[in-house]
N, CA, C and O atoms as a GROMACS GRO file, in nm:
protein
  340
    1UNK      N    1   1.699  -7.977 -10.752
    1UNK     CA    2   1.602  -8.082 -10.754
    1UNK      C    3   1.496  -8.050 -10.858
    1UNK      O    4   1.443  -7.941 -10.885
    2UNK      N    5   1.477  -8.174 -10.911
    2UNK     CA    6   1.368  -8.118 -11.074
    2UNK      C    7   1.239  -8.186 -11.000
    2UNK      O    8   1.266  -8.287 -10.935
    3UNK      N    9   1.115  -8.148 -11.003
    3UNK     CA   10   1.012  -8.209 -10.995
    3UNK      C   11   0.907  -8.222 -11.103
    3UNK      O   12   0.865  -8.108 -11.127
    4UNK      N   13   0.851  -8.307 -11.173
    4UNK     CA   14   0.746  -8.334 -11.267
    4UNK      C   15   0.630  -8.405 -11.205
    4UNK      O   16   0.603  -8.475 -11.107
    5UNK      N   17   0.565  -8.343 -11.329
    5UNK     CA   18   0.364  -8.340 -11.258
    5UNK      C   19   0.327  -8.401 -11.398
    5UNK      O   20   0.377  -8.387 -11.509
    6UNK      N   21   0.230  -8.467 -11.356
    6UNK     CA   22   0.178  -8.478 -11.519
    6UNK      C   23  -0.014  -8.496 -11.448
    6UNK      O   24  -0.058  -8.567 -11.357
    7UNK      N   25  -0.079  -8.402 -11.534
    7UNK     CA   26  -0.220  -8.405 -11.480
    7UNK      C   27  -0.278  -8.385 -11.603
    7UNK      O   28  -0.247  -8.333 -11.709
    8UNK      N   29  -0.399  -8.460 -11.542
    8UNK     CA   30  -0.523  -8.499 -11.644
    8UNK      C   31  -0.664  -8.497 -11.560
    8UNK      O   32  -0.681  -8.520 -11.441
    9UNK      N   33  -0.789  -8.450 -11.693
    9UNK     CA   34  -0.916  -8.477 -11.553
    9UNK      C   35  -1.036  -8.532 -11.651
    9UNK      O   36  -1.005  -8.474 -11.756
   10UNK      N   37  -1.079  -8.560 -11.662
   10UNK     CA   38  -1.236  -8.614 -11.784
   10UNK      C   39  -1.290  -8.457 -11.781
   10UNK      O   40  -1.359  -8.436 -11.881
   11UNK      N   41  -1.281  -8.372 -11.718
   11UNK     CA   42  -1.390  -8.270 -11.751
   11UNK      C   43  -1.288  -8.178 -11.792
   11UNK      O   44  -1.322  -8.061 -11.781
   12UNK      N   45  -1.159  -8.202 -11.840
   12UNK     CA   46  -1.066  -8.073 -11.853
   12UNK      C   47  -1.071  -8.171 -12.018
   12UNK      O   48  -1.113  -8.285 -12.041
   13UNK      N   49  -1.001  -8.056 -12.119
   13UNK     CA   50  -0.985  -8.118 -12.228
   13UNK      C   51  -0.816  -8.095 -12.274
   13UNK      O   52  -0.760  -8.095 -12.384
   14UNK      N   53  -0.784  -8.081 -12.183
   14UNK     CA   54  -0.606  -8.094 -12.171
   14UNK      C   55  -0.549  -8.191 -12.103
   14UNK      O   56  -0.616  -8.264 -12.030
   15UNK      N   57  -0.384  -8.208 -12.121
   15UNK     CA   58  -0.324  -8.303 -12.015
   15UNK      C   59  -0.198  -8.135 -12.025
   15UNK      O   60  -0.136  -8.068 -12.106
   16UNK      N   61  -0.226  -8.144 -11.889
   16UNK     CA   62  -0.068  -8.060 -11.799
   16UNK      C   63   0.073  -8.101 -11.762
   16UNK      O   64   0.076  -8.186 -11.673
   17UNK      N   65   0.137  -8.078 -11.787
   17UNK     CA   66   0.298  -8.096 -11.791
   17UNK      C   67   0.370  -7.996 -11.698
   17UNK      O   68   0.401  -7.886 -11.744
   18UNK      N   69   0.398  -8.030 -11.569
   18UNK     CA   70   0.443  -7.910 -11.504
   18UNK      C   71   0.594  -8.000 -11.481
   18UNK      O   72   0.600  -8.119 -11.447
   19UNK      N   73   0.692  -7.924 -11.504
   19UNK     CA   74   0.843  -7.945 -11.498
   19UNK      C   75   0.918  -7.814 -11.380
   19UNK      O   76   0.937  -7.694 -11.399
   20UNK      N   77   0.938  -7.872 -11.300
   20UNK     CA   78   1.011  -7.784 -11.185
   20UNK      C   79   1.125  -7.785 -11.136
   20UNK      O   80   1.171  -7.897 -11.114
   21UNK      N   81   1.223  -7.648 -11.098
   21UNK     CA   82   1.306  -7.661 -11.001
   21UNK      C   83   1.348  -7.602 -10.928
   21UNK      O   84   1.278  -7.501 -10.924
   22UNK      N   85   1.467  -7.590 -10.820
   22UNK     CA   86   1.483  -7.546 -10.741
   22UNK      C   87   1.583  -7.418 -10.740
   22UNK      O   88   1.625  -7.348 -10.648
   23UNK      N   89   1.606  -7.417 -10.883
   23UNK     CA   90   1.707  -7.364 -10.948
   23UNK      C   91   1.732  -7.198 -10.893
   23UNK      O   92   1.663  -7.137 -10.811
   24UNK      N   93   1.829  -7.161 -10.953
   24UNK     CA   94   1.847  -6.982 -10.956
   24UNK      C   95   1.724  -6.875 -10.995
   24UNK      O   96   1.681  -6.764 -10.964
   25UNK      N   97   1.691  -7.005 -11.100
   25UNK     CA   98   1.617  -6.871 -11.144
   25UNK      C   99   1.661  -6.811 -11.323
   25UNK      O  100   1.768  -6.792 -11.381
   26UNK      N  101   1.498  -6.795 -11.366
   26UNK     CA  102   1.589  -6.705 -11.484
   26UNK      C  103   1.541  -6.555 -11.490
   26UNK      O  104   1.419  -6.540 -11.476
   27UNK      N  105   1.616  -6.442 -11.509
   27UNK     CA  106   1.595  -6.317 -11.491
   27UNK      C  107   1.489  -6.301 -11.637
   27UNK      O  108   1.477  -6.379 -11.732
   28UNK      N  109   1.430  -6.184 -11.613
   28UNK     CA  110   1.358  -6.153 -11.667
   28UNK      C  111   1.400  -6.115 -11.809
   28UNK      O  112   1.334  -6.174 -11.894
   29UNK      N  113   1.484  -6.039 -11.850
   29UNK     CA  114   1.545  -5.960 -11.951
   29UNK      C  115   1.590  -6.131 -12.021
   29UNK      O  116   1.590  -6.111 -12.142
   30UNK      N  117   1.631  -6.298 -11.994
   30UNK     CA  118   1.628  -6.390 -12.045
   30UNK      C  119   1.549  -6.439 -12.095
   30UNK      O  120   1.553  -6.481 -12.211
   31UNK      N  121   1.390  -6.453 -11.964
   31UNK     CA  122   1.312  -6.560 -12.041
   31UNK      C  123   1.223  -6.461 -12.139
   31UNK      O  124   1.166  -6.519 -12.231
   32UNK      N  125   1.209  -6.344 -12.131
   32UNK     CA  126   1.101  -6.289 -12.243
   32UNK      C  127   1.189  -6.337 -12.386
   32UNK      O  128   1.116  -6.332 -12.485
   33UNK      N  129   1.329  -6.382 -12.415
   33UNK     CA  130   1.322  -6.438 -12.514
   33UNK      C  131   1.408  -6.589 -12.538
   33UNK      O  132   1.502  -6.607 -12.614
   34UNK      N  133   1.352  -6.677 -12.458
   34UNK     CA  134   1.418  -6.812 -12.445
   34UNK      C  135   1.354  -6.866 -12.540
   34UNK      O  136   1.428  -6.933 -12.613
   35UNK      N  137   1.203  -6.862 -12.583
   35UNK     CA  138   1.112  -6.928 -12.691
   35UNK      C  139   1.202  -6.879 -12.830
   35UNK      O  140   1.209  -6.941 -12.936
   36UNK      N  141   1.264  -6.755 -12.797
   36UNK     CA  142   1.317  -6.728 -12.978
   36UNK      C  143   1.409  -6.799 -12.988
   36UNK      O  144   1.483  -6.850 -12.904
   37UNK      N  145   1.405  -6.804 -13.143
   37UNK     CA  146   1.495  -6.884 -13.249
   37UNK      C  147   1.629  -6.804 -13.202
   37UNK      O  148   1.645  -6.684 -13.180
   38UNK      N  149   1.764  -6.964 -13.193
   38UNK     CA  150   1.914  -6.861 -13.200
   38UNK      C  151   1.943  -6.816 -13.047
   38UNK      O  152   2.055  -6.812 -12.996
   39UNK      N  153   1.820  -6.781 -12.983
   39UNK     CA  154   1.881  -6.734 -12.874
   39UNK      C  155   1.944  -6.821 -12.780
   39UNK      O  156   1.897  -6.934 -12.764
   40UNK      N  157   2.050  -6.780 -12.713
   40UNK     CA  158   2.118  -6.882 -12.625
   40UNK      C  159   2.216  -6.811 -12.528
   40UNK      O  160   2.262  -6.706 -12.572
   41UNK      N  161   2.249  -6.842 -12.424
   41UNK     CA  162   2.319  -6.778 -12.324
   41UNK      C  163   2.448  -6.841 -12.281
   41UNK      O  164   2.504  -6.828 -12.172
   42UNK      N  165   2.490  -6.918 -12.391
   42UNK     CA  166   2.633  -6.987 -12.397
   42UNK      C  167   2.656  -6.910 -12.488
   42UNK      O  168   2.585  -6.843 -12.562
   43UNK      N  169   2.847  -6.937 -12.466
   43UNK     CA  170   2.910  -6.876 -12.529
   43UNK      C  171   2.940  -6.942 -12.690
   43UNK      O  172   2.920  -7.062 -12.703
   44UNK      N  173   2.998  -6.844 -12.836
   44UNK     CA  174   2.986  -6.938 -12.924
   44UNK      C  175   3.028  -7.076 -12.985
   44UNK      O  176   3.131  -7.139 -12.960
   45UNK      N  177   2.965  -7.097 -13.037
   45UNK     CA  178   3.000  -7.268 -13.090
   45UNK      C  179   2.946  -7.381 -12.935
   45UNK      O  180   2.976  -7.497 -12.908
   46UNK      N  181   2.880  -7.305 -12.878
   46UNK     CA  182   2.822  -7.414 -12.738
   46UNK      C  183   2.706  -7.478 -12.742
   46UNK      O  184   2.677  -7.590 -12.701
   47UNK      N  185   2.595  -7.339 -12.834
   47UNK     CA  186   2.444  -7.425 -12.855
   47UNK      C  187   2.373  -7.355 -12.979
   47UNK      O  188   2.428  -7.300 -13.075
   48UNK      N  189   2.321  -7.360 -12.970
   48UNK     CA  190   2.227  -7.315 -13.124
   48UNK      C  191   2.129  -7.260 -13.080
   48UNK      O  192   2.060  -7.188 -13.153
   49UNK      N  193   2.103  -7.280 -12.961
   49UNK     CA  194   1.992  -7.184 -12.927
   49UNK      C  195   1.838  -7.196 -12.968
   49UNK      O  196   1.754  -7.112 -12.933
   50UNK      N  197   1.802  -7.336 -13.064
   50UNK     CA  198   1.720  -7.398 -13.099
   50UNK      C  199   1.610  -7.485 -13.042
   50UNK      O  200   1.509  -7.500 -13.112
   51UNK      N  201   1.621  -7.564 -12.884
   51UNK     CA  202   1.565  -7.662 -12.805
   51UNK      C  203   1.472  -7.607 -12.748
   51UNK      O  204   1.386  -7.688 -12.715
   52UNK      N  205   1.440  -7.458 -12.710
   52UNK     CA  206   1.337  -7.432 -12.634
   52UNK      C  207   1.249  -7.413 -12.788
   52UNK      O  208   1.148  -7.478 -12.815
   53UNK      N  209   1.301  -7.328 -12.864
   53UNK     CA  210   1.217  -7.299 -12.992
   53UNK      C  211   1.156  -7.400 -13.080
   53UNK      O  212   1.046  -7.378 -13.132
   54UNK      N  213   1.209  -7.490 -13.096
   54UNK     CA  214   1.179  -7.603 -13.143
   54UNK      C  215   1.060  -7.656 -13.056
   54UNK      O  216   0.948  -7.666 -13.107
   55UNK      N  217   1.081  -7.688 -12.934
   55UNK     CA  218   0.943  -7.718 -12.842
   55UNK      C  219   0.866  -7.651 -12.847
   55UNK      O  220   0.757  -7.704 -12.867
   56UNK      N  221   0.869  -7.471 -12.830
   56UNK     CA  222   0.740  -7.475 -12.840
   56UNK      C  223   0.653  -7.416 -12.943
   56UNK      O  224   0.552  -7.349 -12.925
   57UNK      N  225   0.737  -7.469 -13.109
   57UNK     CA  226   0.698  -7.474 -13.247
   57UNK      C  227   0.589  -7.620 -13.204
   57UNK      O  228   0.466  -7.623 -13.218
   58UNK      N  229   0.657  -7.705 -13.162
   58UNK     CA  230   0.593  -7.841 -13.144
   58UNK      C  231   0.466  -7.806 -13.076
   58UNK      O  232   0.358  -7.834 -13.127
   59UNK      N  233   0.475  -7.743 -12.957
   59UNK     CA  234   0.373  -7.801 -12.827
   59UNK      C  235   0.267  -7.667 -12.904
   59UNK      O  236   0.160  -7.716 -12.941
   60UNK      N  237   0.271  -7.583 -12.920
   60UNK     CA  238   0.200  -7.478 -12.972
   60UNK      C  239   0.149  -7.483 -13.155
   60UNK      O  240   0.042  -7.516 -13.207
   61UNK      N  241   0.233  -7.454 -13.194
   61UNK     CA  242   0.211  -7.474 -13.327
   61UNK      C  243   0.131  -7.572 -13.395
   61UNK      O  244   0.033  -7.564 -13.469
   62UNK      N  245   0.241  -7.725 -13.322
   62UNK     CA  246   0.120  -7.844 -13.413
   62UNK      C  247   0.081  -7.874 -13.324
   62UNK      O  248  -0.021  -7.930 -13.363
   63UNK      N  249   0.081  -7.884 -13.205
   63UNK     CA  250  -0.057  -7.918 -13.122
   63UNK      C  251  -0.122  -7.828 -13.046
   63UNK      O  252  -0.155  -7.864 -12.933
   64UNK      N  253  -0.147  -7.724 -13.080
   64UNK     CA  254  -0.228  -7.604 -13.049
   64UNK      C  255  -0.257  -7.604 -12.910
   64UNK      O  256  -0.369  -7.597 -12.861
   65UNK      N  257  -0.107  -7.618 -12.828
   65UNK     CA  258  -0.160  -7.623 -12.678
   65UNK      C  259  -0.041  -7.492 -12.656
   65UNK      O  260  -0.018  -7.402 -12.737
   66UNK      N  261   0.019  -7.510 -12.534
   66UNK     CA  262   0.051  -7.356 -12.495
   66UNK      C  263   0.162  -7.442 -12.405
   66UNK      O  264   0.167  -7.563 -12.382
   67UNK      N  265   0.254  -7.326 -12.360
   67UNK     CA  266   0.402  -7.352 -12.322
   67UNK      C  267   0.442  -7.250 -12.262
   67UNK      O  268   0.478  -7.162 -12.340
   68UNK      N  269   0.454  -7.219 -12.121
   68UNK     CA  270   0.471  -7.108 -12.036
   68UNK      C  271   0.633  -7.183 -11.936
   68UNK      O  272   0.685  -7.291 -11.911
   69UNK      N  273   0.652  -7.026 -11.910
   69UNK     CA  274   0.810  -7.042 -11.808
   69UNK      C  275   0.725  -6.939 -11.740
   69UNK      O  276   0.671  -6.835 -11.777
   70UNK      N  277   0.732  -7.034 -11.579
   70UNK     CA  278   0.737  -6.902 -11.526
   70UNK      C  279   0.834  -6.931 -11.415
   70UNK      O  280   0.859  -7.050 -11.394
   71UNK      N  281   0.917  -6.801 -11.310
   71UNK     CA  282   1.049  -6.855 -11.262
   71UNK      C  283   1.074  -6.691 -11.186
   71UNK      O  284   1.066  -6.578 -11.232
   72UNK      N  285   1.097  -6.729 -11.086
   72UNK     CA  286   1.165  -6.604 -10.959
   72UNK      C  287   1.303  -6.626 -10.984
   72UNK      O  288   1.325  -6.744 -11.008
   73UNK      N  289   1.394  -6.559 -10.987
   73UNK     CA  290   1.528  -6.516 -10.950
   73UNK      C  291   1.534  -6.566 -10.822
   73UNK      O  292   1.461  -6.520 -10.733
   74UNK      N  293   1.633  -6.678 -10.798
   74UNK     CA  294   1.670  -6.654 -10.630
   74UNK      C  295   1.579  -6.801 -10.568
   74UNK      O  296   1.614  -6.862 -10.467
   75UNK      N  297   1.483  -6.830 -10.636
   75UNK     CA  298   1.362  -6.954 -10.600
   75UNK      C  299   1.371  -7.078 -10.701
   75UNK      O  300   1.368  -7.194 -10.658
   76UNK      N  301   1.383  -7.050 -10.829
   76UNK     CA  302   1.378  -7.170 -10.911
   76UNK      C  303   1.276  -7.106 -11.013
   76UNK      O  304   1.226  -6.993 -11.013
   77UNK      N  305   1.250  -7.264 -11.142
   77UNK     CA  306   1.156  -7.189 -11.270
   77UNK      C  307   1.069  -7.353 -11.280
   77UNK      O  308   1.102  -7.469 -11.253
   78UNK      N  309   0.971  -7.301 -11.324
   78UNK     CA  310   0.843  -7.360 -11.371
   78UNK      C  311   0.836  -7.401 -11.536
   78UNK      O  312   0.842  -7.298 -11.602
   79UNK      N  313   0.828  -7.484 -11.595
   79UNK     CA  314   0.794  -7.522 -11.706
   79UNK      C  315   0.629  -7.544 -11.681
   79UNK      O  316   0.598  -7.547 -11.562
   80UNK      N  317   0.509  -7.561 -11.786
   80UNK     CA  318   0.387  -7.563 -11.803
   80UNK      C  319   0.397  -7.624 -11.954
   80UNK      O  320   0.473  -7.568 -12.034
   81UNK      N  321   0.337  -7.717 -11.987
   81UNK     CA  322   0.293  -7.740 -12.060
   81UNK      C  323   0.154  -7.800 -12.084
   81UNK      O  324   0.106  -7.899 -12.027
   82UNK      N  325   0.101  -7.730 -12.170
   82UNK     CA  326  -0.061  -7.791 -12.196
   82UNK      C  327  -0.073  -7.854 -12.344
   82UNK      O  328  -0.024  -7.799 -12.442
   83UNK      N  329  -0.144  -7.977 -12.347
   83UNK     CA  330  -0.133  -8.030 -12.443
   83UNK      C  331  -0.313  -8.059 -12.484
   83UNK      O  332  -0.372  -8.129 -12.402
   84UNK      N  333  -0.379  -8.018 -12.582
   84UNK     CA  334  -0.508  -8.076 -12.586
   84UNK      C  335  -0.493  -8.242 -12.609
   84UNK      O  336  -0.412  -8.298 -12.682
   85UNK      N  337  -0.596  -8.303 -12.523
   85UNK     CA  338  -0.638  -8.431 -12.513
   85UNK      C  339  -0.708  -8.446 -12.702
   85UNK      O  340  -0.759  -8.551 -12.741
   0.00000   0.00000   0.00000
């Protein structure tokens, strides 16, 4: 089950993007490098390994907001995104 949030406040100068699920989980030794370029956990010719990197070239880079995973093994993972207003 995926759940999405989307929050905003007049005294915050961000809008929040929380993307959730109920999932497995990603181990640790994965997500410290899911943001890199290439990386991918299919086998070859399956992905490019480009979609997380690409986002958060986007969400960080040109809009100088920030892009966090956070995620238990066994519970599910958290997407975050902050975007300045």
């Amino acid at each position: 089950m995926y759940l999405i949030y989307l929050e905003s406040a007049v005294d915050r100068k961000y809008i929040q993007i929380r993307i959730i699920d109920n999932g497995c989980g990603i181990p640790e030794e994965i997500r410290q490098n899911i943001f890199n370029p290439f990386f991918t956990t299919k086998p070859v010719g399956s992905g490019t390994g480009l979609g997380l990197s690409i986002s958060y070239q986007i969400i960080v880079d040109k809009h100088k907001g920030k892009l966090d995973c956070i995620s238990t093994v066994g519970e599910g993972t958290e997407f975050v995104i902050e975007i300045p207003v």
